[in-house]
C-alpha positions in Angstrom: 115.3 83.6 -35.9 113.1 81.8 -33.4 111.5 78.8 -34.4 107.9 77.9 -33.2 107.1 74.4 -32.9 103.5 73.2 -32.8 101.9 72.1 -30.3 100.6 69.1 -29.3 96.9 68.6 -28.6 96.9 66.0 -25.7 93.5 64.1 -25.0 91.1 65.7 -22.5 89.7 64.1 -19.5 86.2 64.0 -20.8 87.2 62.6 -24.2 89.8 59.8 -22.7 86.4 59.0 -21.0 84.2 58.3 -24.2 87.0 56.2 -25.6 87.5 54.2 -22.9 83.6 54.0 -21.7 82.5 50.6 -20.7 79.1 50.0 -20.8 77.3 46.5 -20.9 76.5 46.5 -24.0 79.5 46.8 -25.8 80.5 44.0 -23.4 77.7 41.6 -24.6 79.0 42.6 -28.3 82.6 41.7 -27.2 82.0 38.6 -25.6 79.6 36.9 -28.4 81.8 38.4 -31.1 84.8 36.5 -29.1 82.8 33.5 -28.6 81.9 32.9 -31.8 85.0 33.1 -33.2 86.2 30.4 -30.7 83.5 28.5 -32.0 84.0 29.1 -35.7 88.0 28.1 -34.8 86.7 24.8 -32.8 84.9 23.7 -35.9 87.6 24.7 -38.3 90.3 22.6 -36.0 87.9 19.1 -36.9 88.7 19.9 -40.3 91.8 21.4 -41.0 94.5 19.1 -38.5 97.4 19.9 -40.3 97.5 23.5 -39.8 96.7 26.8 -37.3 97.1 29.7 -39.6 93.6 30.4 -39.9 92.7 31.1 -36.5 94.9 34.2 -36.5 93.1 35.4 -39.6 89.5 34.5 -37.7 90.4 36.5 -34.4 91.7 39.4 -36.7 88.1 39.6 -38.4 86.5 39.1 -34.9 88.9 42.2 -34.0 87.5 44.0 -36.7 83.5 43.1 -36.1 84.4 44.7 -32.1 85.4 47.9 -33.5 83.1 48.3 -35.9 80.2 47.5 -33.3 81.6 49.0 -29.9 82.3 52.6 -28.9 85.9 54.0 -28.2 89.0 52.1 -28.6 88.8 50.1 -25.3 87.0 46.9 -26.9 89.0 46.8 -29.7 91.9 46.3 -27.8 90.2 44.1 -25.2 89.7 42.4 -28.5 93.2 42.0 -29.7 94.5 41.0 -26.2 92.2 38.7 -26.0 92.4 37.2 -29.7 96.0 36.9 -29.1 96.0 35.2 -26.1 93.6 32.6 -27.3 95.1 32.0 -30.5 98.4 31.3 -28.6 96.7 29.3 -25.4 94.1 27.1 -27.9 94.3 27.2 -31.1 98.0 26.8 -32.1 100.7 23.7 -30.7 101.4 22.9 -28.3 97.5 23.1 -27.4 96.6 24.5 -24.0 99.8 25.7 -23.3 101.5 29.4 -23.7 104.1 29.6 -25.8 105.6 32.8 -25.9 108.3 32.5 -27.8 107.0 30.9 -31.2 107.8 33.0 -33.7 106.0 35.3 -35.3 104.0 35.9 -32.4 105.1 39.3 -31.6 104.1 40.2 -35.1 100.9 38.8 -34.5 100.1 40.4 -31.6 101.5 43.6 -33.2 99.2 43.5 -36.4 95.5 42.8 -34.3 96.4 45.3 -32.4 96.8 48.0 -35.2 94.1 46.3 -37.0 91.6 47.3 -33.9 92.9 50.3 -32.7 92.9 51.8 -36.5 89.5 50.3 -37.1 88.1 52.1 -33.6 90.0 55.1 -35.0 88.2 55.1 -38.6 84.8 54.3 -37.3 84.8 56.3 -34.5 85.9 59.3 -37.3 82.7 58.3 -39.3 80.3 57.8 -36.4 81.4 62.3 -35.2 80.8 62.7 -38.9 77.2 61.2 -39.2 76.4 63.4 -35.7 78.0 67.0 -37.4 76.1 66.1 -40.5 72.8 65.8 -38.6 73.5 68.8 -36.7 73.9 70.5 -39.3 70.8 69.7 -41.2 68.9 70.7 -37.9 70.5 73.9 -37.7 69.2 74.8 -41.5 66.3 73.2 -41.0 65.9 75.8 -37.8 67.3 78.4 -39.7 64.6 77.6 -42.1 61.8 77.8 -39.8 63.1 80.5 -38.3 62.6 82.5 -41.3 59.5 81.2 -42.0 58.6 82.6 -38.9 59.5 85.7 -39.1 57.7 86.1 -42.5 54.6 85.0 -40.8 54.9 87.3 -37.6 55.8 90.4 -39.3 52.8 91.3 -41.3 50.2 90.4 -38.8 52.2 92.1 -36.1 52.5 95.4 -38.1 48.4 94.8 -39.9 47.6 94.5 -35.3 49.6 97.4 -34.5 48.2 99.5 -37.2 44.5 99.1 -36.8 44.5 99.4 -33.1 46.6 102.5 -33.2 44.0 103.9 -35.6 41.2 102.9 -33.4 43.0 104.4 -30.5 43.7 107.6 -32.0 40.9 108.6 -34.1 38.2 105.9 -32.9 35.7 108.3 -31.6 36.0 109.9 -35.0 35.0 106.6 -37.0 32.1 105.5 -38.4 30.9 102.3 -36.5 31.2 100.1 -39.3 34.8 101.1 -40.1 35.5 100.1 -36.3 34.3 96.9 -36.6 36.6 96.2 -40.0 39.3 96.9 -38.0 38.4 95.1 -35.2 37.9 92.0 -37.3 41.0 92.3 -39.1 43.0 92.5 -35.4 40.9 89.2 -34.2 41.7 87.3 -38.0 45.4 88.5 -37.6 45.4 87.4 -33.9 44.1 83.7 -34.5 46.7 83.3 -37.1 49.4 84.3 -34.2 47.9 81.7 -31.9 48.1 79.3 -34.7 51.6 79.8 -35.8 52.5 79.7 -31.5 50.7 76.5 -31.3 52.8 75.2 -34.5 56.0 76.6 -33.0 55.1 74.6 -29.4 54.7 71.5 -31.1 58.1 71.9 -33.1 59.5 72.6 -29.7 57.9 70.1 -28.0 59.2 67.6 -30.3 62.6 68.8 -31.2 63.1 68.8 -27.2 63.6 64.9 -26.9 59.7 64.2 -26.2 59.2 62.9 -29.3 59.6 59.1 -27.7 57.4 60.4 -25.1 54.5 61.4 -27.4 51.8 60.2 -26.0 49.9 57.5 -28.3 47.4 55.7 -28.2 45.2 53.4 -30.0 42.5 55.7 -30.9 39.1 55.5 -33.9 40.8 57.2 -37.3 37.1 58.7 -37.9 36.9 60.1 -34.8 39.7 61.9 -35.1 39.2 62.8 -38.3 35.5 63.8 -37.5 36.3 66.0 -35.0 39.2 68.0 -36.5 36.2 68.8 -40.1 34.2 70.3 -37.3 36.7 72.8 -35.9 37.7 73.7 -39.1 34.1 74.4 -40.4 33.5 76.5 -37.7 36.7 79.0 -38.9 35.7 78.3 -42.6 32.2 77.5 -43.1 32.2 78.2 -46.6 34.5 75.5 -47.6 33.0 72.8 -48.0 34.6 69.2 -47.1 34.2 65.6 -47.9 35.5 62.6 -45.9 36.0 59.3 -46.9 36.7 56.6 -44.3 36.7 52.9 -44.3 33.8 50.8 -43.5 35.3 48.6 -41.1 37.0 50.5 -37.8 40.8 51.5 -38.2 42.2 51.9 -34.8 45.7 53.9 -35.0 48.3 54.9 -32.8 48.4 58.3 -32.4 49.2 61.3 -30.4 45.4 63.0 -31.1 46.0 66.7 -30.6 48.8 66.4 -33.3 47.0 64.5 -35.8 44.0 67.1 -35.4 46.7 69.8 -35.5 48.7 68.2 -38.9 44.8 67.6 -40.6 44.0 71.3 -39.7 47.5 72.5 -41.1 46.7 70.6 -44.6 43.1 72.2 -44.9 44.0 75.5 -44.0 47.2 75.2 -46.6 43.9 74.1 -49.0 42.5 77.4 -48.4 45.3 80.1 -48.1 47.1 78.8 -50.9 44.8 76.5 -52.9 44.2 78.7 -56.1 40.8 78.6 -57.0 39.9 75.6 -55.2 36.4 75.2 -53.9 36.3 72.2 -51.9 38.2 69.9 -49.8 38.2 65.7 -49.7 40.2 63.7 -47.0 39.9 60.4 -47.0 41.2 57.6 -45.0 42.4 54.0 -46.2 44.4 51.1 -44.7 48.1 50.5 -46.8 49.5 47.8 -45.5 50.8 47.7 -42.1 50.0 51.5 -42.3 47.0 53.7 -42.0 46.6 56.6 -45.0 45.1 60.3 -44.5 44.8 62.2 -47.4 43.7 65.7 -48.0 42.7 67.3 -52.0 41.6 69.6 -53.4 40.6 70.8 -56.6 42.7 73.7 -57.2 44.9 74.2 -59.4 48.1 72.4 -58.2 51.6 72.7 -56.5 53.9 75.1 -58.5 56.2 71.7 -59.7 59.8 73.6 -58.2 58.1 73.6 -54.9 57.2 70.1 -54.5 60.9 68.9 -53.6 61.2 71.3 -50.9 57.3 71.7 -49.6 57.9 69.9 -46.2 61.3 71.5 -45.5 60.4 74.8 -44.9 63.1 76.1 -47.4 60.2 77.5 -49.8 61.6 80.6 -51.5 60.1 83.6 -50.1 58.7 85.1 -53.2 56.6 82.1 -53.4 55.5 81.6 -50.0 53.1 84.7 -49.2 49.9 84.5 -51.0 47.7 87.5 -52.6 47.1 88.9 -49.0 50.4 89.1 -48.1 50.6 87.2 -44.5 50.3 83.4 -45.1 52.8 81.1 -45.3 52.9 77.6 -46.2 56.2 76.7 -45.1 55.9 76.8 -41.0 53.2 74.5 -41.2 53.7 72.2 -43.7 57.2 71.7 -41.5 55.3 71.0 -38.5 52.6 68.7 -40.2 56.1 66.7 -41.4 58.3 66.8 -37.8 54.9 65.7 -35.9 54.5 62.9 -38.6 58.1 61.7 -38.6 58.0 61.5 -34.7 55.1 59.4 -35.1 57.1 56.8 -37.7 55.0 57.7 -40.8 56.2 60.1 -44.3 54.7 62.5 -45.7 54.1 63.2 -49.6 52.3 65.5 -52.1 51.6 65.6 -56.2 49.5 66.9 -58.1 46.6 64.7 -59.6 45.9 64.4 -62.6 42.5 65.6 -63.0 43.4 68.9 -61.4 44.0 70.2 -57.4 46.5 69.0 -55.8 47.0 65.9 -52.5 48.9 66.0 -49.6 49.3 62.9 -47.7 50.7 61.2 -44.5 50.8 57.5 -43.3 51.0 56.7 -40.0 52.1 52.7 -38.6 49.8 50.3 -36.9 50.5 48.1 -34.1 48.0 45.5 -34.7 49.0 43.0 -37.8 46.2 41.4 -40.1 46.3 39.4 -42.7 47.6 41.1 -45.9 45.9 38.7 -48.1 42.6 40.2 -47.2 40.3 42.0 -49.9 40.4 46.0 -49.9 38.1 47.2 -47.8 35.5 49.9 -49.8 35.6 53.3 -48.7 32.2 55.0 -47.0 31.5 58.2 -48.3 30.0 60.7 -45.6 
């Protein structure tokens, strides 16, 4: 019988590298880490003459501190080297001097060194954890949003393809204001296309890295929000919409054409999926160190098992699709929360209690005032 032994995995090249990167950071760390505990063993040698057994134990923790806050293995051992050394050239008799043939010291020297390399070993286990845990909750978040998406492409897709075969084969043959049905339902179905692209750009766009990169700026919240109630009013006139700022000017940091995109997002959600709700409010307020947009409605709420998984795009598909079959809440309400996370704020939703329902977002401000001052009133336009 032949036996088969296993193999052995040897190190690559490339991960040898990121355990023994050196970068100047983790050198600042090392050398303040090291330097404190010198200091911490000066102070304890005023007090303590009689003995040198605790400056073993302080080099040990300052072993454990490099590990924990350095990458790889290298600094911990730098660490331990060294600790050693120092404990053994200043901190034990005769002082100033190498001894290396006190005893115990190759048992010292034996234990830091396990200490850090085990501790580098354990974090540096935890730390590819954390990053295949946040992997993964990005691929089912895309997986998510992928199927969101295909929910939302297929009907109007199929609803395009249909009427304009139709008006291809029998047009002639149609009465003129038949024609024109279809030809509205094509342009309806092919706004909500451009919409769910412009979504799917921004998810991109963000998702990409460029989320540090948005660009921000201090800009009027009322403007903003001004600006985004008159492009919606010209898709849905019939809605109407309230908007409640605050009297005194609320400059916020912002990326505008995502702000404008999120507040759109949260009115059209209003009125695809807003049962019986007949008007919209959004009103701004300062929080804090944060500035508040909220848009309600007076509907008749958020179906309570949704509300846990609104902004994750995870809503079940029987419950995403409204009476007319293409509209879906879930794309957007996941790009309204990625474009709000990249800008530092959260997201929420409830239901009030007087009936409707309010989605809301907070954004941070740059600019600190004084949090003792009185509420400002809201303006009502």
């Amino acid at each position: 019988m032949r036996l088969h032994w296993p193999r052995l995995h040897w190190p690559r090249r490339r991960q040898l590298r990121e355990w023994f990167a050196v970068s100047l950071r983790d050198t600042l760390v090392l050398l303040a880490i090291m330097a404190a505990a010198a200091a911490v063993c000066v102070f304890c040698q005023q007090i303590f003459d009689s003995s040198d057994s605790w400056a073993s134990m302080v080099f040990v923790l300052a072993v454990l501190f490099t590990a924990i806050n350095t990458s790889g293995y290298l600094y911990g051992v730098l660490a331990a080297l060294i600790g050693v050394v120092g404990v053994n050239f200043a901190f034990t008799y005769p002082y100033f001097a190498f001894n290396f043939t006190m005893q115990g010291y190759a048992f010292t020297f034996a234990g830091m060194l396990a200490v850090s390399i085990a501790t580098s070993l354990l974090t540096s286990r935890l730390k590819r954890q954390e990053y295949l845990r946040a992997e993964t909750e990005k691929e089912k978040t895309r997986a998510n949003l992928l199927r969101a998406v295909s929910h939302d492409l297929r009907t109007p897709l199929t609803n395009i393809a249909g009427a304009s075969g139709v008006l291809l084969e029998q047009g002639a043959a149609l009465p003129a204001a038949q024609c024109t049905e279809l030809l509205a339902g094509i342009h309806q179905d092919a706004e909500w296309l451009i919409r769910v692209v412009e979504n799917l750009l921004s998810i991109t766009r963000i998702g990409s890295g460029e989320a540090a990169r948005l660009h921000k700026e201090p800009l009027p919240a009322e403007e903003v929000v001004s600006e985004t109630v008159q492009k919606f009013r010209k898709r849905f006139a019939g809605m109407p919409v309230s908007v409640e700022v605050p009297q005194q000017l609320l400059m916020v940091p912002m990326d505008a054409l995502l702000i404008e995109q999120v507040l759109i997002n949260l009115m059209e959600n209003v009125v695809y999926h807003a049962q019986n709700a007949t008007r919209i409010q959004i009103q701004v307020l300062r929080q804090g160190q944060q500035a508040a947009f909220y848009v309600r409605d007076n509907g008749e709420g958020i179906p309570a098992v949704l509300l846990p998984v609104l902004f994750s795009g995870s809503i079940p598909a029987e419950r995403r699709a409204t009476s007319d079959g293409r509209r879906n809440m879930g794309i957007g309400l996941s790009v309204c929360d990625t474009i709000v996370e990249a800008h530092g704020g959260h997201m929420t939703a409830r239901n009030l209690p007087e009936g409707g329902a309010e989605i809301g977002f907070t954004l941070p401000l740059e600019e600190k005032e004084d949090p003792d001052a009185p509420e400002r009133q809201g303006a009502h336009r």
